[in-house]
N, C-alpha and C positions, 0 to 999 in steps of 0.2 A: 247701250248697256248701262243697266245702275250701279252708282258705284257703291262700294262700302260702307258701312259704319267709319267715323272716323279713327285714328286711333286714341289708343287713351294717353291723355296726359299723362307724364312719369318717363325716364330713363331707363336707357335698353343699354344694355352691355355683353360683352362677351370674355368669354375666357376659351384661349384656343392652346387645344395639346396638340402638337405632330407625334404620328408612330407611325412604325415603318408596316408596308400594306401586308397583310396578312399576319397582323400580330389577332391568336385569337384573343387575346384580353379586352379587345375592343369589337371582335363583333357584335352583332345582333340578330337574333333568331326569330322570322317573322312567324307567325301562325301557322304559316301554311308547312313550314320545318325547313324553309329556302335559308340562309344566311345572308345576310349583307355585310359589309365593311364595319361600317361606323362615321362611317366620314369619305368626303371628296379627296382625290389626291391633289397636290399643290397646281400641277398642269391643269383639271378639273378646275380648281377654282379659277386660276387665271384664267381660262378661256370663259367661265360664266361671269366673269366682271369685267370682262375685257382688258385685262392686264392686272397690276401687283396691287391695286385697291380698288375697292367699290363698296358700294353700299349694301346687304342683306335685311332680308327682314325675319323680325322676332317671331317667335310662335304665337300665336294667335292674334290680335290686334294690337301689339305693341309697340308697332312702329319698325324704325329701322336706324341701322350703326354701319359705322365702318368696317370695314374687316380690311386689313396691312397685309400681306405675303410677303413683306421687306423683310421682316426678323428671319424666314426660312428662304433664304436665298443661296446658304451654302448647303443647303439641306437636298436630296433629288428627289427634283419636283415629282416624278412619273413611279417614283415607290416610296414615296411620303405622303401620307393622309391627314388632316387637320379634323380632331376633334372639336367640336364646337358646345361650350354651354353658354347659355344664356341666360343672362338674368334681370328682373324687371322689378324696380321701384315706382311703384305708381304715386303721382303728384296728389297727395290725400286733401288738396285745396281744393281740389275742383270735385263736381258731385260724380262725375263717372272717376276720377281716381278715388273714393270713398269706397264707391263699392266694388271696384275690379279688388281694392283695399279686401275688403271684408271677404266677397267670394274666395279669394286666394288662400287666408287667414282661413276659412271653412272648409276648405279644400284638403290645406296641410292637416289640420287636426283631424283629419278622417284619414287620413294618409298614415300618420302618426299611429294609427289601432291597426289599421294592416299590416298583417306581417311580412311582403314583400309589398311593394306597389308598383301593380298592374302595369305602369308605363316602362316599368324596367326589368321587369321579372327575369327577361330573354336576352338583356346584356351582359357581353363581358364584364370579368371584375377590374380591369383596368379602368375601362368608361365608368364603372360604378364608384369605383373608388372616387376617381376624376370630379363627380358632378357631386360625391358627400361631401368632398374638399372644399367647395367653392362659398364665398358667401353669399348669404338670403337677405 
């Protein structure tokens, strides 16, 4: 099998909300009119990292971060869900951090003249609020 592109130079980061499973402010409504969550429950992620930390990766080629389950440990695991956003600084040193730089930067100002954007149209206003909060 071939592998990948590698990924791009630049820092990957997270910012994680817990809500309790079935808050709608955080679903999401796929196409087809199904719902989903918003996020894994804490049990959920523990068994896909095989315990209270492992590594995840970013959307698209950004590499990958930590993710902790220590901070929600009084929290229950099996009806607590972690929202996840992520965020990516690309190393603008190197010629693929330039232009993952620029495509992003052209992405957002197109983004900017939409009056909702398409990746979020179908989210709750919790998650949405969640991911305007965060920094770029």
């Amino acid at each position: 099998m071939a592998a990948g592109p590698s990924p791009v130079p630049g820092k990957l980061t997270i910012r994680v909300q817990p809500f309790a499973d079935g808050d709608p402010g955080y679903k999401i409504i796929m196409g087809s009119g199904k719902t989903a969550p918003g996020g894994y429950t804490i049990a959920e992620w523990r068994k896909r990292l095989g315990g209270d930390e492992g590594y995840i990766s970013g959307p698209g080629n950004t590499g990958r971060t930590l993710l902790s389950l220590t901070p929600y440990t009084a929290l229950d695991p099996n009806k607590t869900r972690l929202f996840i956003a992520y965020s990516f600084a690309p190393d603008a040193s190197t010629p693929q951090g330039r232009v993952y730089a620029q495509t992003m930067a052209a992405r957002h100002a197109a983004r900017q003249k939409a009056p909702v954007m398409a990746s979020t149209k179908n989210t709750g206003q919790k998650a949405l609020d969640f991911l305007r909060s965060r920094p770029h």
